[in-house]
Backbone as XML, in Angstrom:
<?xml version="1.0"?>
<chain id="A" units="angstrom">
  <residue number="1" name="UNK">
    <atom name="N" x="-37.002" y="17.773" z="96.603"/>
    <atom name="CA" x="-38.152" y="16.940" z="96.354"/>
    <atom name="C" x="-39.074" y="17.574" z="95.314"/>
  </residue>
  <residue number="2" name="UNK">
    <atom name="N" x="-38.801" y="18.932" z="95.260"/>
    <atom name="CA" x="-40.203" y="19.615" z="94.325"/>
    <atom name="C" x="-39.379" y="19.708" z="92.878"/>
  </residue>
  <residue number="3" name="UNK">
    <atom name="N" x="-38.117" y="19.888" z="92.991"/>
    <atom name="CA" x="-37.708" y="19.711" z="91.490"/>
    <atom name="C" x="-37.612" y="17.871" z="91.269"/>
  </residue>
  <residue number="4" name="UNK">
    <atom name="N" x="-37.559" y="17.226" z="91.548"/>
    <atom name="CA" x="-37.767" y="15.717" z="91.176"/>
    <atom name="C" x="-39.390" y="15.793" z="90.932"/>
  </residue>
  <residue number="5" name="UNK">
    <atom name="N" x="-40.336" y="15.915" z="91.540"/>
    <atom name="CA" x="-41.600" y="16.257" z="91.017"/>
    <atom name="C" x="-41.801" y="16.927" z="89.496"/>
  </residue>
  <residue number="6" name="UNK">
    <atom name="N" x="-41.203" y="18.082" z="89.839"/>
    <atom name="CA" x="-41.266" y="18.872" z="88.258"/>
    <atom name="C" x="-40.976" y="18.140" z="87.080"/>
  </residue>
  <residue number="7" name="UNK">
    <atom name="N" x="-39.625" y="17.558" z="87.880"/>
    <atom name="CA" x="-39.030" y="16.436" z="86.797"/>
    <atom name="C" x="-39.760" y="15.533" z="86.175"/>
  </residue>
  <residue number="8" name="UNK">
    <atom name="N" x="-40.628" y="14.475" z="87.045"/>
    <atom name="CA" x="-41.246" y="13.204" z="86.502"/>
    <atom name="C" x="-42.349" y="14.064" z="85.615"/>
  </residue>
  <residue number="9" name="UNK">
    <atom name="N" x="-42.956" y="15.170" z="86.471"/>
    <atom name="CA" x="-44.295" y="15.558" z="85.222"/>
    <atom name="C" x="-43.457" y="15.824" z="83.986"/>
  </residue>
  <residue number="10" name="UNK">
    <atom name="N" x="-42.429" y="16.374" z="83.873"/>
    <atom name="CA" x="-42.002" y="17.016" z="82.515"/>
    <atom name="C" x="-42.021" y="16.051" z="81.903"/>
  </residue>
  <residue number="11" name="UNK">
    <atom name="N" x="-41.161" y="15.050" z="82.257"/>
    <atom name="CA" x="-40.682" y="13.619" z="81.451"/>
    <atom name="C" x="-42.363" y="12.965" z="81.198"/>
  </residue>
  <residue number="12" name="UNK">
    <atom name="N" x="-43.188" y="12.727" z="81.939"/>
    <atom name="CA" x="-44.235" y="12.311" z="81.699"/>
    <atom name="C" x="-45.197" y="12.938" z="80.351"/>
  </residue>
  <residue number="13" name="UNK">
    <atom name="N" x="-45.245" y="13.962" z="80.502"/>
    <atom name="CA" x="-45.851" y="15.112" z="79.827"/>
    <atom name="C" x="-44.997" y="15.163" z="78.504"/>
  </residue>
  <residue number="14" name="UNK">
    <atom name="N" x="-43.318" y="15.246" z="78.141"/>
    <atom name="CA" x="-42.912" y="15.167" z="77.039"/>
    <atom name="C" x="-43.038" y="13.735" z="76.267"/>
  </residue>
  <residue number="15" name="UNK">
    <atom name="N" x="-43.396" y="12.892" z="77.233"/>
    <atom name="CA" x="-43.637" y="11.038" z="76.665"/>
    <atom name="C" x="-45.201" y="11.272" z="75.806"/>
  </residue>
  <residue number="16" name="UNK">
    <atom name="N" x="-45.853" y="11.932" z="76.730"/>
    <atom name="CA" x="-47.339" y="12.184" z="76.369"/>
    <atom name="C" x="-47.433" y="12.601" z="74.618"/>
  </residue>
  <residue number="17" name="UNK">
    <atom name="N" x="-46.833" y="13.949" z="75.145"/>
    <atom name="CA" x="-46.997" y="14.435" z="73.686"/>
    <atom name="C" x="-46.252" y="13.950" z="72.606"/>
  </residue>
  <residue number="18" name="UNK">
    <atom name="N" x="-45.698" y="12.874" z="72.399"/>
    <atom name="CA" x="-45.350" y="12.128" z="71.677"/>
    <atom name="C" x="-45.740" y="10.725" z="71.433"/>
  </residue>
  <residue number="19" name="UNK">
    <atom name="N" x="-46.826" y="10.288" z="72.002"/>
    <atom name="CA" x="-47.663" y="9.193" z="71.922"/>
    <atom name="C" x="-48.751" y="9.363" z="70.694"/>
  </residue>
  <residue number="20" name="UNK">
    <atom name="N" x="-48.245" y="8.627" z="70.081"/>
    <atom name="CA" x="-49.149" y="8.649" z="68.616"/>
    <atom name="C" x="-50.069" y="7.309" z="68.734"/>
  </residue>
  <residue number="21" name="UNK">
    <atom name="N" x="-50.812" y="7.428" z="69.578"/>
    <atom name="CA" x="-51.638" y="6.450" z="69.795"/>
    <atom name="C" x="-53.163" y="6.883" z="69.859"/>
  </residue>
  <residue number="22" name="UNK">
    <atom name="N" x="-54.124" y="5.937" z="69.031"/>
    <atom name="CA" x="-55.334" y="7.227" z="69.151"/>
    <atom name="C" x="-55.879" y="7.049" z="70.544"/>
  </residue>
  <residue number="23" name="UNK">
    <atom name="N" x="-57.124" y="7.596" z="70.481"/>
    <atom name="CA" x="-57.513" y="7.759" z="71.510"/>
    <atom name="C" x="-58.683" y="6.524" z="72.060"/>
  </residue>
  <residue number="24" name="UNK">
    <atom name="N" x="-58.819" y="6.272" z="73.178"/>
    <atom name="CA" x="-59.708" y="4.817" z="73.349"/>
    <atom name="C" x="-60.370" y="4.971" z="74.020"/>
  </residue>
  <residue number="25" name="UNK">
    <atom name="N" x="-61.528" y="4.398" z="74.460"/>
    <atom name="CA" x="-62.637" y="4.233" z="75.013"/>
    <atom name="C" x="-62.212" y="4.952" z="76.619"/>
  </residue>
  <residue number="26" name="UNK">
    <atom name="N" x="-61.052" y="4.227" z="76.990"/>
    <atom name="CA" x="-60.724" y="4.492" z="78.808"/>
    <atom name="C" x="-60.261" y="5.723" z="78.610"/>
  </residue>
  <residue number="27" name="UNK">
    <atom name="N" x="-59.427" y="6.315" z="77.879"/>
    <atom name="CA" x="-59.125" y="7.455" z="77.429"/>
    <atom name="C" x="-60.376" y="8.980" z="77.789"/>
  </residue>
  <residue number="28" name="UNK">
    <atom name="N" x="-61.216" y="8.400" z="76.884"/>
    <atom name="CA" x="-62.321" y="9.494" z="77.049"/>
    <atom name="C" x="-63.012" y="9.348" z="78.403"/>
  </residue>
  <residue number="29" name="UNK">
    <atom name="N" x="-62.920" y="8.417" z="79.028"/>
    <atom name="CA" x="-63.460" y="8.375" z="80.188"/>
    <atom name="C" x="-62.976" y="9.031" z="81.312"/>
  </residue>
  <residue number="30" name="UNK">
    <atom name="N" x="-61.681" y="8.400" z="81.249"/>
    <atom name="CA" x="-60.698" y="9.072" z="82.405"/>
    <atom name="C" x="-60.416" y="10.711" z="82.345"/>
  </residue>
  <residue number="31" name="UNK">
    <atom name="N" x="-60.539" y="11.071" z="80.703"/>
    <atom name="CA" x="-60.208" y="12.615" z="80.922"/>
    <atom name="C" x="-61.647" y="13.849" z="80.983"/>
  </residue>
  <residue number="32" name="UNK">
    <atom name="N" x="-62.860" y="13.039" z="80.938"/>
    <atom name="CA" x="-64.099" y="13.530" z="80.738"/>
    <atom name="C" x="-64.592" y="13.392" z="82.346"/>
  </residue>
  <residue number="33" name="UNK">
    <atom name="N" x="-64.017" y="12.597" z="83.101"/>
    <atom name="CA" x="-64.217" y="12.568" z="84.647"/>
    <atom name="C" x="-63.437" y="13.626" z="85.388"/>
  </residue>
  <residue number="34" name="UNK">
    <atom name="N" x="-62.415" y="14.385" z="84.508"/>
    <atom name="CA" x="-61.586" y="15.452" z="85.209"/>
    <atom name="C" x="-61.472" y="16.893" z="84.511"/>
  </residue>
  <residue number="35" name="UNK">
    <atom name="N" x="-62.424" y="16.952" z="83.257"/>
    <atom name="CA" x="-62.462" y="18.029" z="82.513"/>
    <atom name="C" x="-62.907" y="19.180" z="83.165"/>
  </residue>
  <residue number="36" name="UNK">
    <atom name="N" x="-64.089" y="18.888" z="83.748"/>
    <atom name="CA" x="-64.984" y="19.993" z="84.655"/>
    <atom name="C" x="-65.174" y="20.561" z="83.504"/>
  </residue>
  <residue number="37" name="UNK">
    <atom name="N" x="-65.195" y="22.067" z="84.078"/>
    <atom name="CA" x="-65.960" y="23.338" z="83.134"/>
    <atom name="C" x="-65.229" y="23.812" z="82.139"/>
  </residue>
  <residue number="38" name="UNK">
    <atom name="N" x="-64.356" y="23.121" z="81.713"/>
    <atom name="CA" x="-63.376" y="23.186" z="80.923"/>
    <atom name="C" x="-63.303" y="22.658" z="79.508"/>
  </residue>
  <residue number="39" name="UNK">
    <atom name="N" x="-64.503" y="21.844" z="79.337"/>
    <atom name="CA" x="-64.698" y="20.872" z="78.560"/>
    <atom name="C" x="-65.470" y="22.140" z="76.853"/>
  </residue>
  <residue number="40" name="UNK">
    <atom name="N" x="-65.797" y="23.215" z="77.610"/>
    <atom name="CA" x="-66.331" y="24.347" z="76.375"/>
    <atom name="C" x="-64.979" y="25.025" z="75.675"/>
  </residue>
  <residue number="41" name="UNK">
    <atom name="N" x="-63.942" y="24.934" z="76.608"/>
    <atom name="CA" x="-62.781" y="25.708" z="76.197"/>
    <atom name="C" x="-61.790" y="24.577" z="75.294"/>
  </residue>
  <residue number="42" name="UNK">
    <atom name="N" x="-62.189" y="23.633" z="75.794"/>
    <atom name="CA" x="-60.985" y="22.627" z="74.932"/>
    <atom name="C" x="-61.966" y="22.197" z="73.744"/>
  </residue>
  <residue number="43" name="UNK">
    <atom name="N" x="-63.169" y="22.292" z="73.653"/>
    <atom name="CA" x="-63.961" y="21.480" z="72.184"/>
    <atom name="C" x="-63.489" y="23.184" z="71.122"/>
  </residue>
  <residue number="44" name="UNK">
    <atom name="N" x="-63.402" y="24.512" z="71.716"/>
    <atom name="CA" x="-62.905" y="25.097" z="70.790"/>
    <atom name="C" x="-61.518" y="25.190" z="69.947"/>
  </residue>
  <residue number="45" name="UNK">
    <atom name="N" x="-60.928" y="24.507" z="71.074"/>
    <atom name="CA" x="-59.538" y="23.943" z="70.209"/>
    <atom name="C" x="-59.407" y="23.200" z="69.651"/>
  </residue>
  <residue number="46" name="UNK">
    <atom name="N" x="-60.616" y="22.344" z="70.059"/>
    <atom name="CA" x="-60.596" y="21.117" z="69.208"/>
    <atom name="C" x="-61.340" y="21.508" z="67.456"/>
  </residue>
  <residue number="47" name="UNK">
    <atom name="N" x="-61.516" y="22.500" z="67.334"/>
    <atom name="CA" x="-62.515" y="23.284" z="66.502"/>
    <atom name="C" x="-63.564" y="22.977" z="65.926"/>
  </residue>
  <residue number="48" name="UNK">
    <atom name="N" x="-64.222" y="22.130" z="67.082"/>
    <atom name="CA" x="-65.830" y="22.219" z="66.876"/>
    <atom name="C" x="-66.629" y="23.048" z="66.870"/>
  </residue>
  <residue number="49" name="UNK">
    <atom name="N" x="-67.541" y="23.529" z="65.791"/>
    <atom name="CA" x="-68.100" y="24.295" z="66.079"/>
    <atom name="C" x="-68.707" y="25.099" z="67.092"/>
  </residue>
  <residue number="50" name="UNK">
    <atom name="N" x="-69.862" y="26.133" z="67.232"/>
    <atom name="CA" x="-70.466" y="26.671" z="67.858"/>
    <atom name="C" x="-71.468" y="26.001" z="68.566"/>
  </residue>
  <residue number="51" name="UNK">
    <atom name="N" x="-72.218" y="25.386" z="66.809"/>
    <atom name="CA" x="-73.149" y="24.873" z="66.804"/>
    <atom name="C" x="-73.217" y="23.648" z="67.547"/>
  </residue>
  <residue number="52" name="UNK">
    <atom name="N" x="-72.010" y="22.699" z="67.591"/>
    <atom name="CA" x="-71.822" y="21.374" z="68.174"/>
    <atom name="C" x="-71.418" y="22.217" z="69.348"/>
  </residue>
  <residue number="53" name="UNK">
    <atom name="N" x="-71.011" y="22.591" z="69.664"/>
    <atom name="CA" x="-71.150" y="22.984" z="71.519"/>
    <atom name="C" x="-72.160" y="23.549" z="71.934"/>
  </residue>
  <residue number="54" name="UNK">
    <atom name="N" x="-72.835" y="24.369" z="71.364"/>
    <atom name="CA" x="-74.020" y="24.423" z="71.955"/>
    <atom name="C" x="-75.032" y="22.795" z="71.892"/>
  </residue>
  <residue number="55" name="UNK">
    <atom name="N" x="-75.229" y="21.966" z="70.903"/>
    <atom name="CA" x="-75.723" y="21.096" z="71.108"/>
    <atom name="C" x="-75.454" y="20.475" z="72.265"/>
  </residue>
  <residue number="56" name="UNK">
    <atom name="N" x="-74.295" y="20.638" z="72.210"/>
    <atom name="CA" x="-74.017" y="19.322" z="73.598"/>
    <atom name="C" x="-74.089" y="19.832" z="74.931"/>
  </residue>
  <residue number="57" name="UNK">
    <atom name="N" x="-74.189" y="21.034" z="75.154"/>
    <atom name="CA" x="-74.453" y="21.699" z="76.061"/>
    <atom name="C" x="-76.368" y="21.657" z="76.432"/>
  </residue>
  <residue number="58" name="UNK">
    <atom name="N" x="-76.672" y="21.600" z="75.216"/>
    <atom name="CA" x="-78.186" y="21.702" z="75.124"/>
    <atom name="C" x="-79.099" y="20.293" z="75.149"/>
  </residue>
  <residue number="59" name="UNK">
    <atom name="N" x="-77.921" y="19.111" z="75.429"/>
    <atom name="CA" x="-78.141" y="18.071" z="75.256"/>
    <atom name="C" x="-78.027" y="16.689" z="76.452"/>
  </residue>
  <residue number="60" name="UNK">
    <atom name="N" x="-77.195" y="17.900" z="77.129"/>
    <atom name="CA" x="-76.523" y="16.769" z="78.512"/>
    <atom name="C" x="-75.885" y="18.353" z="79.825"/>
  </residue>
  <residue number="61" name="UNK">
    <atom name="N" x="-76.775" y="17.835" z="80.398"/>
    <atom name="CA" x="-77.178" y="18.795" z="81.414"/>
    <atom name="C" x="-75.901" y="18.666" z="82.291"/>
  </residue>
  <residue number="62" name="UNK">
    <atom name="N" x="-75.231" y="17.828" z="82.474"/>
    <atom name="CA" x="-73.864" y="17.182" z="83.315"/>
    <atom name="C" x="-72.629" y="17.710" z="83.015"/>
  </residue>
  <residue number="63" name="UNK">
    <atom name="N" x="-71.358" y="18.605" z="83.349"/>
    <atom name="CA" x="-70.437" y="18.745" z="82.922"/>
    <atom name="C" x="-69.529" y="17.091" z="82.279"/>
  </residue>
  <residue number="64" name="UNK">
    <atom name="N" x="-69.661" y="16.650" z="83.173"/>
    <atom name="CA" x="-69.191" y="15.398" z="82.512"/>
    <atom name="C" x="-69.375" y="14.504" z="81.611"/>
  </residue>
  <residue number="65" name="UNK">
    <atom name="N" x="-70.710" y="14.716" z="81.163"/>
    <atom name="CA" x="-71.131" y="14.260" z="80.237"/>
    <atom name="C" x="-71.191" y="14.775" z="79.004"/>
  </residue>
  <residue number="66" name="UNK">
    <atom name="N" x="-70.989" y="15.876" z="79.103"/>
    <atom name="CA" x="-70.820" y="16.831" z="77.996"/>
    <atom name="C" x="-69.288" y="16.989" z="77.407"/>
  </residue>
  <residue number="67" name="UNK">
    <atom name="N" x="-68.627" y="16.587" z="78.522"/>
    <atom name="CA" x="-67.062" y="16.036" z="78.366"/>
    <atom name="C" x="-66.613" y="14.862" z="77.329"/>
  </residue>
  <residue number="68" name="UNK">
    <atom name="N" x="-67.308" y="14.135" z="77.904"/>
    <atom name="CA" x="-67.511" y="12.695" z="77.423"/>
    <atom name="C" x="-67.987" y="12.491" z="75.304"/>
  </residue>
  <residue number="69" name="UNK">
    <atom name="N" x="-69.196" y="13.542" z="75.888"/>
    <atom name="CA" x="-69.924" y="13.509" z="74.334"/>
    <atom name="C" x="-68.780" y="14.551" z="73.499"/>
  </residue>
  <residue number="70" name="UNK">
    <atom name="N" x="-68.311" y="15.725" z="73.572"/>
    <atom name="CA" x="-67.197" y="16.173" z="73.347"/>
    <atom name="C" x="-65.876" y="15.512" z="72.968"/>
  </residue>
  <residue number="71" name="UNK">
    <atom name="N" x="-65.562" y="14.740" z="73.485"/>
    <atom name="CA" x="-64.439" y="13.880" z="73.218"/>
    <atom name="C" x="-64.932" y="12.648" z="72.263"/>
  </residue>
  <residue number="72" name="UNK">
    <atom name="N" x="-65.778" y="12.180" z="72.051"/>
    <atom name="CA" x="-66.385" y="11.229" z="71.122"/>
    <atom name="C" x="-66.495" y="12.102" z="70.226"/>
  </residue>
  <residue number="73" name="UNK">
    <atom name="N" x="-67.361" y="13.299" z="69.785"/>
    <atom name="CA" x="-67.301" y="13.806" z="68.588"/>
    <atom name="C" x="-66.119" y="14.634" z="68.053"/>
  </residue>
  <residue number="74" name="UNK">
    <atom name="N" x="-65.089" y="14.944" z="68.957"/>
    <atom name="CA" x="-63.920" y="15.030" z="68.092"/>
    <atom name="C" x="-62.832" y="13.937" z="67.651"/>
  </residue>
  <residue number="75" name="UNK">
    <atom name="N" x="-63.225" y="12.769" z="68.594"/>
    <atom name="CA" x="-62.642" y="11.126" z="68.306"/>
    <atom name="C" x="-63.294" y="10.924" z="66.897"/>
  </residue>
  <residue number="76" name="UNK">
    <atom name="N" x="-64.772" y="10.478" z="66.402"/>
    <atom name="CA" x="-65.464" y="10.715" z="65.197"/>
    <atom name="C" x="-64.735" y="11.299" z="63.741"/>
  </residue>
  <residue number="77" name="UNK">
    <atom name="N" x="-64.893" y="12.980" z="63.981"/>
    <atom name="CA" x="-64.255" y="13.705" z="63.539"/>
    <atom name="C" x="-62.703" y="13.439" z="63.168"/>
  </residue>
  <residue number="78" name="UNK">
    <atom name="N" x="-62.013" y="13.388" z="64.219"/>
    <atom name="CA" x="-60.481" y="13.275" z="63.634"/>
    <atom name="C" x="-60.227" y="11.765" z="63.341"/>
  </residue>
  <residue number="79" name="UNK">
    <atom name="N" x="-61.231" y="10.394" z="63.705"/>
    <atom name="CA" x="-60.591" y="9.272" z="63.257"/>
    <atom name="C" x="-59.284" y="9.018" z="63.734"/>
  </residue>
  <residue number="80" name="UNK">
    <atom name="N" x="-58.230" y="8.681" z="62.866"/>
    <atom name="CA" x="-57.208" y="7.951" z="63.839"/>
    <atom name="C" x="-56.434" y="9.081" z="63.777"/>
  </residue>
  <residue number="81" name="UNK">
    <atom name="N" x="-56.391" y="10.512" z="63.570"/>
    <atom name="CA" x="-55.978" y="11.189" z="63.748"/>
    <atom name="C" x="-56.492" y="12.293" z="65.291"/>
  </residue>
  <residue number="82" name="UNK">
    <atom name="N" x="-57.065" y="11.592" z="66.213"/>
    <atom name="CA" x="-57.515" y="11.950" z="67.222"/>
    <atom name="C" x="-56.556" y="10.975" z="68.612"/>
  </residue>
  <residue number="83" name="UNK">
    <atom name="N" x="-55.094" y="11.694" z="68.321"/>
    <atom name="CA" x="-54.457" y="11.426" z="69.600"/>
    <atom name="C" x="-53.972" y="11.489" z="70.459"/>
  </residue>
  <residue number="84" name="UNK">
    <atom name="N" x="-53.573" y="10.383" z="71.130"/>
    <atom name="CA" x="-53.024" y="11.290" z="72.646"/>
    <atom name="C" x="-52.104" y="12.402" z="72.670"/>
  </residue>
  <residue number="85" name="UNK">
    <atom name="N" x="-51.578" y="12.363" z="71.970"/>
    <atom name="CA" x="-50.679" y="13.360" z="71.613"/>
    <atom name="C" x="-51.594" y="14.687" z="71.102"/>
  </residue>
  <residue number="86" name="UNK">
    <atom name="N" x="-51.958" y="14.517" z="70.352"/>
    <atom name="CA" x="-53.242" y="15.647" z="70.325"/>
    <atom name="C" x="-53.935" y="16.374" z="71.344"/>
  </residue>
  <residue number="87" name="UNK">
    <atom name="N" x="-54.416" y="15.216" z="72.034"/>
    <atom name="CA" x="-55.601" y="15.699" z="73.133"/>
    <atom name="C" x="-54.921" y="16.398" z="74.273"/>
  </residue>
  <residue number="88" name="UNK">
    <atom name="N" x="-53.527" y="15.860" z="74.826"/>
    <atom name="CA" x="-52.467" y="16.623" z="75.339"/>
    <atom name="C" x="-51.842" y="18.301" z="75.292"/>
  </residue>
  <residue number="89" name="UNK">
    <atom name="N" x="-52.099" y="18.271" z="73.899"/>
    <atom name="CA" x="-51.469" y="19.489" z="73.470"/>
    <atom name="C" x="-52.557" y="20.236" z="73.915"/>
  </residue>
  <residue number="90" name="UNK">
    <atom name="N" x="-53.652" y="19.744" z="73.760"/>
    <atom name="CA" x="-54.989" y="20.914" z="73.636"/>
    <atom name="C" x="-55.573" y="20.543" z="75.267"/>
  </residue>
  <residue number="91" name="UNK">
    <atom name="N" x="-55.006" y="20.094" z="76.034"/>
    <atom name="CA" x="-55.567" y="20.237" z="77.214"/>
    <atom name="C" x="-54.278" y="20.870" z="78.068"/>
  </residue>
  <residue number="92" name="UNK">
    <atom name="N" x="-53.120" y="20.920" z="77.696"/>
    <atom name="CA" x="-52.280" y="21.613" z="78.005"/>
    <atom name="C" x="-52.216" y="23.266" z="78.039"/>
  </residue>
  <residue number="93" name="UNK">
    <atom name="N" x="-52.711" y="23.334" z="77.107"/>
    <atom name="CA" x="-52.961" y="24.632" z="75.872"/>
    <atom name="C" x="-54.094" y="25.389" z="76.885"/>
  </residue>
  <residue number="94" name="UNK">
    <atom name="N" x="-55.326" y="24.451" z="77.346"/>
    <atom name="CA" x="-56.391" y="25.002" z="78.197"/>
    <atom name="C" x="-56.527" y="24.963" z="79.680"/>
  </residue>
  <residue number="95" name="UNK">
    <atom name="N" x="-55.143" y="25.211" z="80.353"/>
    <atom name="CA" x="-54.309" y="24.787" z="81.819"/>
    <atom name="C" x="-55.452" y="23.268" z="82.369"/>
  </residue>
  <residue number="96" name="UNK">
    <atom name="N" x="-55.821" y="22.631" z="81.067"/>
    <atom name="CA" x="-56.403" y="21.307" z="81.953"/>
    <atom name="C" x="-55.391" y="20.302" z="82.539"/>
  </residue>
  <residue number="97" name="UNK">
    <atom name="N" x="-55.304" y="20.859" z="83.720"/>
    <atom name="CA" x="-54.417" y="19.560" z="84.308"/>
    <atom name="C" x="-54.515" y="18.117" z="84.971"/>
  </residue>
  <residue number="98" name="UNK">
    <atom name="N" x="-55.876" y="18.883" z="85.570"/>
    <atom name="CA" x="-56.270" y="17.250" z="86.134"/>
    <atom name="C" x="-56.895" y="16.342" z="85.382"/>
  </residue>
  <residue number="99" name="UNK">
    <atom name="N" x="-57.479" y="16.797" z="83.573"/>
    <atom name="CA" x="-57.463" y="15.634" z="82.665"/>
    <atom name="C" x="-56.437" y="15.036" z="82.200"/>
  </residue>
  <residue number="100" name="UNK">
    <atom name="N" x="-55.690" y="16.268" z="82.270"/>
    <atom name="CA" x="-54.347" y="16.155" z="81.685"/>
    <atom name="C" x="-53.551" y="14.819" z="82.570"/>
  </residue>
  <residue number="101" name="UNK">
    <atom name="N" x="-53.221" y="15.189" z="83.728"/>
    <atom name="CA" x="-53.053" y="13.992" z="84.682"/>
    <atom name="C" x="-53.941" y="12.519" z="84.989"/>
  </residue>
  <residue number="102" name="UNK">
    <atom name="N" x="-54.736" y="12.704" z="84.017"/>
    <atom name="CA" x="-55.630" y="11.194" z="84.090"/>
    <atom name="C" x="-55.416" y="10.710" z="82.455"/>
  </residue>
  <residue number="103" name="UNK">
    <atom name="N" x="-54.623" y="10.982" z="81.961"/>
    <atom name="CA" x="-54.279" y="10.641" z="80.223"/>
    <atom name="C" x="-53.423" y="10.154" z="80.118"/>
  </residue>
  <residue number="104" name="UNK">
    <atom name="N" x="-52.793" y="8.716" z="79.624"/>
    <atom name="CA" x="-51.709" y="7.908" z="79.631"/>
    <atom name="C" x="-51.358" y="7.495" z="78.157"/>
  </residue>
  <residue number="105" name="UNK">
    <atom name="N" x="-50.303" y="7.651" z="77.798"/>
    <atom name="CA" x="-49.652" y="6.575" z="76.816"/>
    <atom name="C" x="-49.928" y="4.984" z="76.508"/>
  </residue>
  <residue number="106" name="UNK">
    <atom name="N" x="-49.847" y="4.835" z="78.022"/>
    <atom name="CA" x="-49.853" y="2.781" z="78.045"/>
    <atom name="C" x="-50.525" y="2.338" z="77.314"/>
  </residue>
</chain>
Protein backbone atom coordinates (compact mmCIF):
# COMPACT_ATOMS: atom_id res chain seq x y z
CA UNK A 1 0.00 0.00 0.00
CA UNK A 2 2.91 2.53 0.80
CA UNK A 3 4.69 1.87 -2.46
CA UNK A 4 1.31 2.47 -4.54
CA UNK A 5 1.20 5.76 -2.49
CA UNK A 6 4.79 6.65 -3.44
CA UNK A 7 3.69 5.74 -6.76
CA UNK A 8 0.61 8.10 -7.39
CA UNK A 9 2.72 11.12 -5.70
CA UNK A 10 5.61 10.43 -8.13
CA UNK A 11 3.33 10.19 -11.16
CA UNK A 12 1.47 13.21 -9.82
CA UNK A 13 4.49 15.28 -9.06
CA UNK A 14 6.29 14.22 -12.53
CA UNK A 15 2.71 15.44 -14.38
CA UNK A 16 3.21 18.62 -12.22
CA UNK A 17 6.45 19.50 -13.29
CA UNK A 18 5.61 19.37 -16.65
CA UNK A 19 2.53 21.50 -16.70
CA UNK A 20 3.28 24.52 -18.63
CA UNK A 21 0.39 26.25 -17.56
CA UNK A 22 0.73 29.64 -15.82
CA UNK A 23 -0.24 30.22 -12.77
CA UNK A 24 -4.02 31.43 -11.71
CA UNK A 25 -5.78 33.11 -9.31
CA UNK A 26 -6.92 29.49 -7.38
CA UNK A 27 -3.43 28.56 -7.79
CA UNK A 28 -2.02 31.27 -5.52
CA UNK A 29 -4.60 30.72 -3.19
CA UNK A 30 -4.51 27.16 -2.62
CA UNK A 31 -0.66 27.16 -2.28
CA UNK A 32 -0.44 30.47 -0.05
CA UNK A 33 -3.05 28.64 2.41
CA UNK A 34 -0.33 25.83 2.86
CA UNK A 35 2.99 27.72 2.54
CA UNK A 36 3.32 28.56 6.28
CA UNK A 37 6.77 29.85 7.23
CA UNK A 38 8.07 28.81 4.26
CA UNK A 39 6.88 31.38 2.11
CA UNK A 40 10.63 33.56 2.97
CA UNK A 41 12.51 30.50 1.71
CA UNK A 42 10.68 29.93 -1.56
CA UNK A 43 10.39 34.00 -2.62
CA UNK A 44 14.37 33.47 -2.46
CA UNK A 45 14.20 31.02 -5.10
CA UNK A 46 11.99 32.72 -6.63
CA UNK A 47 14.77 35.54 -6.63
CA UNK A 48 13.10 38.26 -5.20
CA UNK A 49 14.89 40.40 -3.68
CA UNK A 50 15.77 41.26 -0.09
CA UNK A 51 14.21 44.26 -0.36
CA UNK A 52 10.75 42.77 -1.67
CA UNK A 53 10.78 40.31 1.19
CA UNK A 54 11.36 42.38 3.61
CA UNK A 55 8.52 44.59 2.28
CA UNK A 56 6.14 42.03 2.41
CA UNK A 57 7.05 40.89 5.54
CA UNK A 58 6.83 44.54 6.72
CA UNK A 59 3.60 44.80 5.09
CA UNK A 60 1.27 41.86 6.04
CA UNK A 61 1.64 40.72 9.44
CA UNK A 62 -0.06 37.08 8.41
CA UNK A 63 2.07 34.21 7.15
CA UNK A 64 -0.47 33.70 4.66
CA UNK A 65 -0.78 36.63 3.43
CA UNK A 66 2.54 37.28 2.85
CA UNK A 67 2.32 33.97 0.88
CA UNK A 68 -0.27 35.17 -1.15
CA UNK A 69 1.42 38.74 -1.82
CA UNK A 70 4.66 36.67 -2.65
CA UNK A 71 3.18 34.62 -5.19
CA UNK A 72 1.46 37.62 -7.00
CA UNK A 73 4.70 39.46 -7.18
CA UNK A 74 6.58 36.72 -8.65
CA UNK A 75 3.28 35.91 -10.96
CA UNK A 76 3.82 39.96 -12.01
CA UNK A 77 7.40 39.49 -12.42
CA UNK A 78 7.63 36.28 -14.43
CA UNK A 79 4.26 36.96 -16.53
CA UNK A 80 3.42 33.92 -18.42
CA UNK A 81 6.52 32.60 -17.57
CA UNK A 82 5.36 32.03 -13.92
CA UNK A 83 4.36 28.25 -13.96
CA UNK A 84 3.12 25.47 -12.52
CA UNK A 85 5.80 23.81 -13.47
CA UNK A 86 7.95 26.43 -12.05
CA UNK A 87 6.33 26.97 -8.81
CA UNK A 88 6.69 23.08 -8.33
CA UNK A 89 10.21 22.91 -8.84
CA UNK A 90 10.79 25.68 -6.30
CA UNK A 91 8.49 24.38 -3.72
CA UNK A 92 9.90 21.05 -4.13
CA UNK A 93 13.39 22.43 -3.93
CA UNK A 94 12.09 24.11 -0.35
CA UNK A 95 10.63 20.48 1.15
CA UNK A 96 7.16 22.54 0.65
CA UNK A 97 4.91 19.80 0.56
CA UNK A 98 1.75 20.66 1.73
CA UNK A 99 1.68 23.63 -0.96
CA UNK A 100 3.11 21.44 -2.99
CA UNK A 101 0.09 19.00 -2.46
CA UNK A 102 -2.54 21.77 -2.92
CA UNK A 103 -1.06 22.68 -6.67
CA UNK A 104 -2.75 21.07 -9.67
CA UNK A 105 -2.31 20.91 -13.37
CA UNK A 106 -6.22 20.82 -14.16
Amino acid sequence: MIFHLVLVHNQQLWLMRRCDRELSEEDKLSVSDHLGLKWCEVGRRMKLSDGQIENIAADHPRSIDRAYNLLTIWHDQESREATVAKLAAILLQCNASSALNHLSCG
